[in-house]
C-alpha positions in Angstrom: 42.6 -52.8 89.1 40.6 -51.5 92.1 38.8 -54.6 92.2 38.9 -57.5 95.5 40.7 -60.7 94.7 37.7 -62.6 95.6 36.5 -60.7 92.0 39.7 -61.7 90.0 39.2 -65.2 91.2 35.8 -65.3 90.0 36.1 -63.6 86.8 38.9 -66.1 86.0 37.1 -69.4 87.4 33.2 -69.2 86.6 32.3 -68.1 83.4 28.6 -68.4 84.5 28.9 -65.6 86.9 28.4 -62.3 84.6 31.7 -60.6 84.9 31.4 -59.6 81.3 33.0 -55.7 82.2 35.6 -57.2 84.8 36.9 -59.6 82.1 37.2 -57.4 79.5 39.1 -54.8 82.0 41.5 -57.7 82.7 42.3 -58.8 79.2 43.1 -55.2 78.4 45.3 -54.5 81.3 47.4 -58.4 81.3 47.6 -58.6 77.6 48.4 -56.4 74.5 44.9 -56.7 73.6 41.7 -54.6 73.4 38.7 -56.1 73.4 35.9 -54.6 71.1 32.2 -55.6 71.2 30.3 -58.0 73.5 32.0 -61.3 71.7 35.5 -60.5 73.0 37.4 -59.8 69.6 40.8 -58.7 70.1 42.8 -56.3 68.5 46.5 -55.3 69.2 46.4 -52.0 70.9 
């Protein structure tokens, strides 16, 4: 993802840190999913 695993880990473990781009970059690639809008709602690609 071009991204450190020191990032990954963070997105996944502390949702207070604002990651919001990162965690939307990783539910798109890991998952059949695309995320639209700031909430998160996911649509099958």
């Amino acid at each position: 993802m071009g991204v450190a695993q020191t990032s990954i880990f963070n997105a996944e473990e502390t949702p207070g840190q604002s990651l919001l781009k990162l965690r939307m970059r990783m539910i798109e690639t890991y998952s059949p999913f695309k995320v639209t809008g700031p909430v998160f709602y996911l649509e099958k690609k």
